[in-house]
Backbone as CSV, one residue per row, in Angstrom:
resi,resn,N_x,N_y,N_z,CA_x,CA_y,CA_z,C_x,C_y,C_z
1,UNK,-12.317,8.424,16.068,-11.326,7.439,16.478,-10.532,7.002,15.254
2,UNK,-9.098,6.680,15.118,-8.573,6.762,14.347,-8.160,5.567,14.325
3,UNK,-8.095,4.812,13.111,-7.432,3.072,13.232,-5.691,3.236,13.759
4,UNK,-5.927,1.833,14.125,-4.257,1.770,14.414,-3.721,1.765,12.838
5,UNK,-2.316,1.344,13.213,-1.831,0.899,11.775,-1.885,-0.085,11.032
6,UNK,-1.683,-1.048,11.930,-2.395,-2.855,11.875,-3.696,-2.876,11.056
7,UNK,-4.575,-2.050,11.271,-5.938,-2.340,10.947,-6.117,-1.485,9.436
8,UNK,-4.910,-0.441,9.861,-5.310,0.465,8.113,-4.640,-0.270,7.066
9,UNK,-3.699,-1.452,7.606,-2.712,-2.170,6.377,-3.556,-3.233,5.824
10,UNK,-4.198,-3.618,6.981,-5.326,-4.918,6.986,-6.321,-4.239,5.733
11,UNK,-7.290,-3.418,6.065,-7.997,-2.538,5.278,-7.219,-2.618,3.783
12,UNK,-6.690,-1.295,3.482,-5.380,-1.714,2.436,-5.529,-2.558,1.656
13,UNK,-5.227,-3.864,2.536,-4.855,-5.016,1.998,-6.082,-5.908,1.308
14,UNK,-7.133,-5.821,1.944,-8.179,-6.692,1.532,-8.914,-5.764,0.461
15,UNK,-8.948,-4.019,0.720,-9.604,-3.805,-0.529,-8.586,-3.988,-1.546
16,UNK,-7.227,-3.898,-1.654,-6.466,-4.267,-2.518,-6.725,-5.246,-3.281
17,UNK,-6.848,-6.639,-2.439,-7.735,-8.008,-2.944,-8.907,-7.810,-3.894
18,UNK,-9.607,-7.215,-2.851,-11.025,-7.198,-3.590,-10.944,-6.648,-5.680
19,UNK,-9.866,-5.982,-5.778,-9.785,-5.382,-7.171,-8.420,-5.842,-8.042
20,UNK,-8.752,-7.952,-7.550,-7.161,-8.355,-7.981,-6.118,-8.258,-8.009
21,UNK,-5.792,-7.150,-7.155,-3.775,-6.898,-7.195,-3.568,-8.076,-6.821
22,UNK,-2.452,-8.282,-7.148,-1.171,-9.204,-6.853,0.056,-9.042,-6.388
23,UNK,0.927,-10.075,-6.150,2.057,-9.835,-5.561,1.740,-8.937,-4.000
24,UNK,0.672,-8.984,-3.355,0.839,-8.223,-1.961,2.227,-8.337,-1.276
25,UNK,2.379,-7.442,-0.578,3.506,-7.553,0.510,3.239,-6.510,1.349
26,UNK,3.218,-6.551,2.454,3.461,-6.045,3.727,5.085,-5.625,4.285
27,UNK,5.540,-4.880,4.975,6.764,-4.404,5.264,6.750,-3.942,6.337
28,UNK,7.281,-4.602,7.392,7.231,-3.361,8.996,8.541,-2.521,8.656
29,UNK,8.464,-1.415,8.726,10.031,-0.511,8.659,9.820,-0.166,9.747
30,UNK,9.139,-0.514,10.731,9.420,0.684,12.140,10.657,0.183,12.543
31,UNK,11.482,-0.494,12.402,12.817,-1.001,12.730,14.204,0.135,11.803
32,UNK,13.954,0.164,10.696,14.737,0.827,9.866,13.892,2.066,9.464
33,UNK,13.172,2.589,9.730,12.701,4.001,9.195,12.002,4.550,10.450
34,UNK,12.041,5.732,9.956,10.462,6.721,10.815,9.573,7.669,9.866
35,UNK,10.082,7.209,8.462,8.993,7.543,7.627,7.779,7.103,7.754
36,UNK,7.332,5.666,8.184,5.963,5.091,8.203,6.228,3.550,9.599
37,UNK,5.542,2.944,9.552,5.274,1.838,10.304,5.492,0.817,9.585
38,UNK,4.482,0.682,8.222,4.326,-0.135,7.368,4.279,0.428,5.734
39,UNK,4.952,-0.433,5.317,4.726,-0.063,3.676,3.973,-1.503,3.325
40,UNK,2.956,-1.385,2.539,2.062,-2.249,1.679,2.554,-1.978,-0.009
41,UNK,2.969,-3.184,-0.250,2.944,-3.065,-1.714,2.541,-4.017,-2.615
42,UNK,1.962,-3.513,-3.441,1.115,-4.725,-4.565,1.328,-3.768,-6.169
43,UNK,1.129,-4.728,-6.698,1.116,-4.955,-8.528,-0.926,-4.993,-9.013
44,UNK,-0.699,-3.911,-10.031,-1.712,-3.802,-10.965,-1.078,-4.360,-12.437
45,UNK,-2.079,-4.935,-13.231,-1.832,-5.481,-14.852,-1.523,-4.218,-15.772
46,UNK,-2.446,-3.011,-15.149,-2.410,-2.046,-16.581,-2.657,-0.835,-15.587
47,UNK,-2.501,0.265,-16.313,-3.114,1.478,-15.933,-3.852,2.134,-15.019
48,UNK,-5.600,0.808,-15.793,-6.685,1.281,-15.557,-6.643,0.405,-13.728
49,UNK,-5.636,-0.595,-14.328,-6.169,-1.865,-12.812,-5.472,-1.278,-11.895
50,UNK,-4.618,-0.516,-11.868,-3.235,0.208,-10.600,-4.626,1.313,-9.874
51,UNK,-5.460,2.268,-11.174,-5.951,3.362,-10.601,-7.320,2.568,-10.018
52,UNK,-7.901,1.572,-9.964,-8.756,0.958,-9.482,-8.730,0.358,-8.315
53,UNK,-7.278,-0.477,-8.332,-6.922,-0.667,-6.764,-6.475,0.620,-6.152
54,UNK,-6.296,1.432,-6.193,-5.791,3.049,-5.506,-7.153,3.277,-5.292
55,UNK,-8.219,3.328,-5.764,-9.290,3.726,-5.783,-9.887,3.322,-4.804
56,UNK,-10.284,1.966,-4.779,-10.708,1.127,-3.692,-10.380,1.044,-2.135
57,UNK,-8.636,1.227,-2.617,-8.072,1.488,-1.245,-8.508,2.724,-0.237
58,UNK,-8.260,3.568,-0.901,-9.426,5.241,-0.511,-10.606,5.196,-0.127
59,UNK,-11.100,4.415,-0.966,-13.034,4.283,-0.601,-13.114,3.400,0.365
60,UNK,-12.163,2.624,0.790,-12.633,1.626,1.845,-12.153,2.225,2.803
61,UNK,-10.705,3.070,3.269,-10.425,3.388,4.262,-11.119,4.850,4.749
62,UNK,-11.244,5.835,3.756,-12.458,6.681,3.530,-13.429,6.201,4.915
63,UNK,-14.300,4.975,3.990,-15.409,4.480,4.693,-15.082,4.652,6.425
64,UNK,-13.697,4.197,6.998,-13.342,4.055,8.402,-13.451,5.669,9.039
65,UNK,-13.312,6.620,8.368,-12.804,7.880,8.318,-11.276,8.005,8.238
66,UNK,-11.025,7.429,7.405,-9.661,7.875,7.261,-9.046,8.105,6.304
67,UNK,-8.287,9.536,6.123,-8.006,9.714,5.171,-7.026,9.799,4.609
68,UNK,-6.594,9.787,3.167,-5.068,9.633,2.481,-4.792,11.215,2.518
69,UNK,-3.410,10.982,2.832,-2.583,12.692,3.797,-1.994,13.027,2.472
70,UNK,-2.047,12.364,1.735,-1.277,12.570,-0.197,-1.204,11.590,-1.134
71,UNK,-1.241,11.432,-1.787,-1.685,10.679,-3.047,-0.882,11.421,-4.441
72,UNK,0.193,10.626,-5.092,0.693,11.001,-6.294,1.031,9.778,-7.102
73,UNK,1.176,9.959,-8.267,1.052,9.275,-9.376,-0.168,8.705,-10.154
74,UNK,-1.284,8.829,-9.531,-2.722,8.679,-9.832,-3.175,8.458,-11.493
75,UNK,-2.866,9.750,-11.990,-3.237,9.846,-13.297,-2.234,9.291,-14.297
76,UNK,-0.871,9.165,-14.049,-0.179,8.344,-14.702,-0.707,6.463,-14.869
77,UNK,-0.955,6.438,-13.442,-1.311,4.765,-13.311,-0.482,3.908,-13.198
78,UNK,0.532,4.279,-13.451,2.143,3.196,-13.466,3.028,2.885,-11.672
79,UNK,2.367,4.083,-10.939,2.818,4.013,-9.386,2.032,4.476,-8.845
80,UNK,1.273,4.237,-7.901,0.252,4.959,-7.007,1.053,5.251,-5.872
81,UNK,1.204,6.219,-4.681,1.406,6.462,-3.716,0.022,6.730,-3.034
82,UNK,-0.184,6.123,-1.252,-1.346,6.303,-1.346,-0.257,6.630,0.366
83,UNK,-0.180,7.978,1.005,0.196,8.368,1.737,-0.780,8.173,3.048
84,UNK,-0.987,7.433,4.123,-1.662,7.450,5.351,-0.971,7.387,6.544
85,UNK,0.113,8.099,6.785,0.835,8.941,7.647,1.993,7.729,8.292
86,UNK,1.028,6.688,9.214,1.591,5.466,9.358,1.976,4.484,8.197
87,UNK,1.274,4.019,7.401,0.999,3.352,6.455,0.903,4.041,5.366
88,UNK,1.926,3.826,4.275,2.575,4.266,2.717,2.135,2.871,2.124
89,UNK,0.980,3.147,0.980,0.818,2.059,0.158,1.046,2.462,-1.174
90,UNK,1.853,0.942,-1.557,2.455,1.758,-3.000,1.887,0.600,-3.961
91,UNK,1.254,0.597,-5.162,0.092,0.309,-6.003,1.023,0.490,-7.501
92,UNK,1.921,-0.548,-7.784,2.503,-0.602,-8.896,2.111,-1.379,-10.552
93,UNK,2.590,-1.074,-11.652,2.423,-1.872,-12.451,3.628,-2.741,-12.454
94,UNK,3.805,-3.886,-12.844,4.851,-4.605,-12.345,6.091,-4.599,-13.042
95,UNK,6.271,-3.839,-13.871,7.714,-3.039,-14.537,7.791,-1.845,-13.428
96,UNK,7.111,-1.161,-13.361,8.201,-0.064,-12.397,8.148,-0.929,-10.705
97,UNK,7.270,-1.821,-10.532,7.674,-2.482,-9.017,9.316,-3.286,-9.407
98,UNK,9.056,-3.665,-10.446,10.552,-4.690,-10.800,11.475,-3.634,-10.516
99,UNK,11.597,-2.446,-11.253,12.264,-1.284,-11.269,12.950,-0.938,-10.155
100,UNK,11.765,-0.023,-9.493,11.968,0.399,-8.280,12.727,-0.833,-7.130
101,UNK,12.220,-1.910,-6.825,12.747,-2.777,-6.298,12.528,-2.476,-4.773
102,UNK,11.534,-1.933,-4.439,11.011,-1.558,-2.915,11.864,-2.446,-1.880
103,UNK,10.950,-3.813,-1.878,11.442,-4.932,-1.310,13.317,-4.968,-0.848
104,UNK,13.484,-4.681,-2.200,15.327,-5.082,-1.895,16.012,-3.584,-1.326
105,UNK,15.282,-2.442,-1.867,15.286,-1.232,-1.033,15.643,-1.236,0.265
106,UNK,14.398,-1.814,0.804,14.118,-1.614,2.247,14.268,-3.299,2.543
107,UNK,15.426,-3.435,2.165,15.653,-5.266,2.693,16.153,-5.678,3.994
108,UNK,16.249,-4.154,5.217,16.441,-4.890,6.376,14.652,-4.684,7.081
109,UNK,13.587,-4.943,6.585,12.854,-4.842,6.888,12.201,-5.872,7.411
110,UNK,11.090,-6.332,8.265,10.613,-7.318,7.982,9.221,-7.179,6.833
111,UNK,9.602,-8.699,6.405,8.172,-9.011,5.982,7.001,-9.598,6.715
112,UNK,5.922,-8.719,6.902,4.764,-9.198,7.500,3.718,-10.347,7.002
113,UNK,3.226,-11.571,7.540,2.445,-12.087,7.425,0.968,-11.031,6.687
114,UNK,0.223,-11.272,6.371,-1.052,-10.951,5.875,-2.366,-11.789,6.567
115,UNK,-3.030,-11.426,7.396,-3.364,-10.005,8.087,-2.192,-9.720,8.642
116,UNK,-1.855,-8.352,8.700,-0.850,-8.191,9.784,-1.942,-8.609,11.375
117,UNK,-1.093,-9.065,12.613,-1.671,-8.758,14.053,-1.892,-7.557,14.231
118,UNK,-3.424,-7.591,14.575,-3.407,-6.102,15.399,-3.551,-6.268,17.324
């Protein structure tokens, strides 16, 4: 049985917590995209803390059976992509989140409360 999307952002989100990220945000794009449902994005301090929350995020959703469909930037540490078909979680250090500018990217999006409803 496969989680909804609600529940894999939820997931996501709390192991995200669990390994200090910051800055969470949630994103419904099912309005403006059909790349994903939801984008999750959060901030790591360094390197080691980006590949730790990426890490966590895997091992916890792992745990559900579910698995990441692609994963890049890993060994750099500066951007994680953590690809789960519905749900794109992106795991930044907070110079390339400033950078990139996701948020203002995808600014007809909504922003989701945390938990998202499932």
């Amino acid at each position: 049985m496969s989680l909804s999307p609600q529940a894999t952002v939820n997931i996501a989100v709390q192991a995200a917590e669990e390994r200090k990220a910051f800055n969470i945000t949630v994103l419904d794009i099912r309005a403006v995209s059909i790349v994903a449902d939801y984008f999750m994005i959060c901030s790591g301090r360094s390197n080691t803390h980006v590949q730790a929350i990426a890490e966590n995020i895997q091992k916890k959703l792992k745990e559900t059976g579910t698995h990441v469909l692609h994963l890049e930037g890993f060994r750099e540490g500066r951007w994680v992509l953590l690809d789960y078909g519905d749900v794109v979680v992106h795991v930044f250090q907070e110079a390339e989140r400033q950078f990139y500018n996701l948020e203002r990217l995808w600014g007809d999006a909504e922003i989701v409360d945390i938990p998202v409803n499932i």
